[in-house]
N, C-alpha and C positions, 0 to 999 in steps of 0.2 A: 609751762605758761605761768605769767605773771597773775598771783592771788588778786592784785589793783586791775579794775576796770580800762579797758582799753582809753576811754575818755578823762580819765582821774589825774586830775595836776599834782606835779609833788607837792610833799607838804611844806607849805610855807615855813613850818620852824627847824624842815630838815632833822624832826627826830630819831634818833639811829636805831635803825630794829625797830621802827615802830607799824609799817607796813605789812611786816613777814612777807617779803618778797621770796619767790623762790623761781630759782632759774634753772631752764628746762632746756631741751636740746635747740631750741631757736638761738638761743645763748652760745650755746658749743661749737653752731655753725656759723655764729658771728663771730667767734672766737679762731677758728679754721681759718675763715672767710681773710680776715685781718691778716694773723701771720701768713697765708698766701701771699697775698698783695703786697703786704710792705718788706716782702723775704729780701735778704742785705741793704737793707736799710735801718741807718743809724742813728741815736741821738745826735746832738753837734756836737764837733771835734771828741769823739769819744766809740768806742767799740760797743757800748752799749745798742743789744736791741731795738730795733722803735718799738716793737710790742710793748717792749718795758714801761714807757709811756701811754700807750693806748689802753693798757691794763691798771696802770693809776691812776685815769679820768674815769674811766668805768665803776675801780674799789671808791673812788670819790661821790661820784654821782650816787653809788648804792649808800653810801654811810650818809649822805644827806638830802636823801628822799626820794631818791627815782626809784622808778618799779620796772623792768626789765627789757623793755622798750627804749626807753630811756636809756640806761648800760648796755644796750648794742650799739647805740646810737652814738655812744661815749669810743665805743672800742672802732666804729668809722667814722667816726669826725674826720678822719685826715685823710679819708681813702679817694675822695673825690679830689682836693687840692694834690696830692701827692702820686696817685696811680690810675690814671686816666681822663681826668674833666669829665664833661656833662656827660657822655657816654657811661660813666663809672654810676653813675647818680639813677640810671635808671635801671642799671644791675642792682644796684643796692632798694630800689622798691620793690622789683619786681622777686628778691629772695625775702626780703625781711620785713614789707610792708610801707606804705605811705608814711604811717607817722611817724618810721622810725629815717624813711627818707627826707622829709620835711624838716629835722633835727637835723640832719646830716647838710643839707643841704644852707641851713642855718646858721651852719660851724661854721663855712667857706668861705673862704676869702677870695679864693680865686678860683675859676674852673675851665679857663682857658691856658692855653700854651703860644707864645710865651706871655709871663704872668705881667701883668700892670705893672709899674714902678713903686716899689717898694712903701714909700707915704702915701702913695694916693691909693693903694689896696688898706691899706691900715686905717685909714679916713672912712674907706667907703664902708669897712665892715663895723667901725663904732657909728656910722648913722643907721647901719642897716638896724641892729644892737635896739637902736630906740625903740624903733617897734616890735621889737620880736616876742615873741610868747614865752609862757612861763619856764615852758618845758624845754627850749631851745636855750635858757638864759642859762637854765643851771646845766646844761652841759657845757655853754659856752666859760661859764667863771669856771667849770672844774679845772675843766683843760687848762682854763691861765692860772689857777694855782697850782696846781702840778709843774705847770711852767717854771714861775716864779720861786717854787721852792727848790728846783732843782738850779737856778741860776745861783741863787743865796752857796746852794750846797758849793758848785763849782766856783763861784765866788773865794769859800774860803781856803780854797784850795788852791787854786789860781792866782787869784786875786784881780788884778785889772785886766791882765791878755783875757779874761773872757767875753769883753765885748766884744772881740775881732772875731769871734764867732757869730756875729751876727749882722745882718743887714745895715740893721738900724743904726749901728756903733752904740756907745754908752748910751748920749745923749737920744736919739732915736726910742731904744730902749726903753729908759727911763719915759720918756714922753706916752710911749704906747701904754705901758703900764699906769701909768698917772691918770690916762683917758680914758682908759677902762673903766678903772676902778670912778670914776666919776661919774660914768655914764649907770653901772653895777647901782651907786648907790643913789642914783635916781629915786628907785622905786624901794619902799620898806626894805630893808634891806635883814636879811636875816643868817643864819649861822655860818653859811658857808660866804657869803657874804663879809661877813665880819670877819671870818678868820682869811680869805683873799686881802684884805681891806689892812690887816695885820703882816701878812707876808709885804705886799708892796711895800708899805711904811717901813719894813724891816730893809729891806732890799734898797729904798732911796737912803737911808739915814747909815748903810754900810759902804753904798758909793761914794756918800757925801764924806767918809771920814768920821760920821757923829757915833 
């Protein structure tokens, strides 16, 4: 069990190790839970794991302030959109709790089949974004920095074929990222913030050629 209070927001400045969070077997069977549900399932155009992702928004969430409610919540963000809809969402209360459901639930863009068209799901979940709570934000920017750094990665590697990995195309893309990160820095914006806010800028000024 997480040493932070069931009620406790992360810390605004994202101190690392500054909580001593420690994570306990609710963790392990969120961690099960995950690789069950997303087993052959891959990053884009690549052999890579999806675990491998759901485990770098969780290492994210933990180095910049969540307490272990939070980093389950991190390791299902995509269990709902990806492995069932709304049915998935109330497995996921009914093992791991409301608030780690509500967080989950908050990552989603979509929890129907088939999903909305691709700009109008991306629209609906940067207004949802406005109101959302503290504790749903920072899992939500982990996830798009993990995103974004792992496009930069394939980026330099690729180079331009890698937007036909993706819905949005370059243009799309780039847009969604642009809107985030606008909507992110609405509010004070703080370290994980900042460094989301540094990846995008890195990622538009690599497309652009700059």
């Amino acid at each position: 069990m997480s040493t932070v209070s069931a009620g406790k927001k992360p810390s605004p400045r994202g101190t690392r190790g500054s909580h001593g969070v420690k994570l306990g077997p609710r963790f392990l069977r969120a961690f099960n839970f995950a690789v069950e549900k997303h087993a052959g399932q891959t990053r884009k155009a690549s052999t890579i794991p999806y675990i491998a992702h759901l485990m770098g928004v969780a290492s994210l969430v933990l180095e910049f302030g969540g307490d272990e409610d939070l980093a389950i919540a991190a390791l299902l963000h995509d269990v709902v959109e990806d492995c069932g809809g709304a049915p998935m969402l109330k497995e996921v209360r009914r093992r791991f709790g409301s608030r780690v459901a509500k967080i989950v639930d908050g990552c989603t863009d979509s929890d129907t089949y088939p999903k909305t068209p691709w700009r109008e799901r991306k629209e609906t979940y940067i207004r949802h974004l406005k109101t959302a709570d503290a504790e749903t934000r920072l899992v939500s920017a982990a996830d798009k920095l993990n995103n974004v750094r792992s496009i930069l990665s394939d980026y330099r590697e690729v180079g331009e074929s890698v937007w036909a990995r993706f819905t949005g195309g370059r243009e799309g893309t780039l847009w969604y990222y642009g809107a985030l990160l606008e909507e992110f820095l609405r509010r004070k914006p703080n370290r994980l913030i900042r460094e989301l806010k540094l990846a995008i800028k890195e990622l538009e000024a690599t497309a652009s050629g700059r």
